[in-house]
N, C-alpha and C positions, 0 to 999 in steps of 0.2 A: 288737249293733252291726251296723251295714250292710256293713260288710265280711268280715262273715261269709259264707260261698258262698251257705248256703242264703236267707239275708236279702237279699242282695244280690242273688242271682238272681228275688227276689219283684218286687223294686224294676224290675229291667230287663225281666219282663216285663208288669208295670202300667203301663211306659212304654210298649213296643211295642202293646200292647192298648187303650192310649189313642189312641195315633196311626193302628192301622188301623180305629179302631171309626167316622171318619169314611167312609174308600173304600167300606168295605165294607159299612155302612148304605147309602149312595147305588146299589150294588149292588141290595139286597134293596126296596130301594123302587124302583129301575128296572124290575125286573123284574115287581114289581105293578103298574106302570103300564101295564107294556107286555101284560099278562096283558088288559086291561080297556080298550086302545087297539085300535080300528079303522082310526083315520083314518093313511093311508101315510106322510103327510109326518110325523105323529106318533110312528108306529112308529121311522119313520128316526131320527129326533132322539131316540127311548130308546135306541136300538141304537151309538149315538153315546157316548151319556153312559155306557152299560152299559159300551162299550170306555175311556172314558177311566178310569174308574170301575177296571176290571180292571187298563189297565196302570200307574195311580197302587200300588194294593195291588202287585202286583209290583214296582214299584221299589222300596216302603218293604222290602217284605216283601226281599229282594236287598242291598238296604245293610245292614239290621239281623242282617241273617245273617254279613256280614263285619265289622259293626261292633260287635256285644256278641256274635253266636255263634262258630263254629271252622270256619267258612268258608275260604279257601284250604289248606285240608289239613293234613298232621300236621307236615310241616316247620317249620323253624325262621323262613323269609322267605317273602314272600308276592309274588306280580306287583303292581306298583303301577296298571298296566291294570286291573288287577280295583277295586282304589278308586277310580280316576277314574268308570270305564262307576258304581260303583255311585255318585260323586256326581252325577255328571251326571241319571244318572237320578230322584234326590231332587229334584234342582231343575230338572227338565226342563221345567216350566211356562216356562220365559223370566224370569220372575219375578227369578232370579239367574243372571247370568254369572259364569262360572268361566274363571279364571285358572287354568294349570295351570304350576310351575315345578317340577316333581319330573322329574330329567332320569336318578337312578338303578331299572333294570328292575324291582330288588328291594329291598323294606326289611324290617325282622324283626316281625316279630308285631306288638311292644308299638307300632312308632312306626307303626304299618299303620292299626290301632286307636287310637291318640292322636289320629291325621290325620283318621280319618272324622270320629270324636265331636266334635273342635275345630272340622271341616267345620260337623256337623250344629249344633252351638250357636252359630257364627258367623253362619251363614242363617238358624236361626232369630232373631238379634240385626235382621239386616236385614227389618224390621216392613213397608217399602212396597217392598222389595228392592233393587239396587244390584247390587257388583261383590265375588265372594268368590275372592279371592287365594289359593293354598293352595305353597307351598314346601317341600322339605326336601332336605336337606344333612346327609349325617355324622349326627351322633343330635342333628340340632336338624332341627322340624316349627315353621314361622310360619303362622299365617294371617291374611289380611288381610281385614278387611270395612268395605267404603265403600261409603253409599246416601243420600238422604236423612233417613231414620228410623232409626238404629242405637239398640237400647232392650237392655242385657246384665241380666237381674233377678240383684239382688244375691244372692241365696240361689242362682245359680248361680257368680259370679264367686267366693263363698265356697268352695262347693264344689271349684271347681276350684284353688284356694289351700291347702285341707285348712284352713282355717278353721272348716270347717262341723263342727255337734254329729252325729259315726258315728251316733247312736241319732235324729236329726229329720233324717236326708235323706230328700227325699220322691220318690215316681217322676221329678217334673218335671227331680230335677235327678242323676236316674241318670247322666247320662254325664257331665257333666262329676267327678262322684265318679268315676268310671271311669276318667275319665283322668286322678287325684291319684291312684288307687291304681296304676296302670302306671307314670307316671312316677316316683313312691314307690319302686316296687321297683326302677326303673332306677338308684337311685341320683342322680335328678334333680330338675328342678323347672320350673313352670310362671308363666310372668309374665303379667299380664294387662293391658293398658291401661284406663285410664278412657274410657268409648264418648263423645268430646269429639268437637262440627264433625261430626259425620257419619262417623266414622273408631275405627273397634276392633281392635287387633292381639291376638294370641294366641300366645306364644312357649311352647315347651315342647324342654327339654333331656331326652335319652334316655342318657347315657354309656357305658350298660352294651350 
């Protein structure tokens, strides 16, 4: 079953090794470009892509460190600064505007980690991007995502429901299993709208 450490920890990092095998290809093919480029306005334009290329891999590689690794430290709550700078930086393309309604300094681990993951499958729901809302209050985390193309695949909304079969969750839908097993242990539970009009909310109660 996937919620075993060692199985689950395969899952999350076939996830993260999925997501940077794009930055960081565009990396290694910059760099041969630029190996075998003369021309100046050319070089510039690798040297360009090579930056955007690095600081894409750093932001992923920066959220996912807060959002499946033990990032803000051994305490018990985490700066909620540290999850903004790292959503901001996931979706620093423009791509997605970020709403930010978390007006407390510190939240505890689990709803730290509920927030980004709900974050990251919400943005990813916004297909042509739009506007991702992110709130939390007390041990309740909402998020909001409105765009023109809002697409949530079923075998995520499953997973995040604990619907899903422990033994066929597949890396795609690591985090949202991530955040049925946190808010599981809080004692909670997780609601998810039907992605209707261009509009997908994501509610998750944390009690504990």
């Amino acid at each position: 079953m996937v919620n075993r450490s060692a199985d689950f920890a395969s899952l999350l990092c076939s996830r993260l090794c999925h997501d940077l095998l794009s930055p960081v290809g565009a990396l290694n093919n910059g760099i041969e470009l630029l190996a075998d480029e003369t021309d100046p306005e050319m070089r510039e334009r690798c040297m360009e892509l090579l930056a955007e290329s690095a600081q894409t891999t750093a932001n992923r590689l920066k959220f996912y460190r807060l959002a499946f690794g033990a990032a803000g430290g051994f305490g018990e709550r985490v700066d909620t600064r540290e999850a903004r700078e790292a959503i901001e930086g996931l979706h620093g393309n423009g791509k997605v505007r970020l709403g930010w309604m978390v007006d407390a300094p510190t939240l505890p681990k689990p709803a730290i980690k509920t927030l980004l993951n709900l974050a990251l499958i919400a943005g990813d729901a916004l297909v042509r991007g739009g506007q991702l809302d992110i709130a939390a209050e007390g041990g309740e985390v909402v998020i909001r995502a409105e765009g023109p193309r809002v697409v949530l695949d079923p075998e995520l909304r499953n997973a995040l429901l604990g619907h899903a079969d422990p033994d066929l969750v597949s890396p795609r839908a690591a985090a949202a299993w991530l955040v049925h097993i946190l808010v599981s242990e809080q004692g909670g539970a997780v609601q998810v709208s039907q992605p209707e009009d261009g509009l997908l909310m994501i509610g998750a109660t944390l009690p504990a």
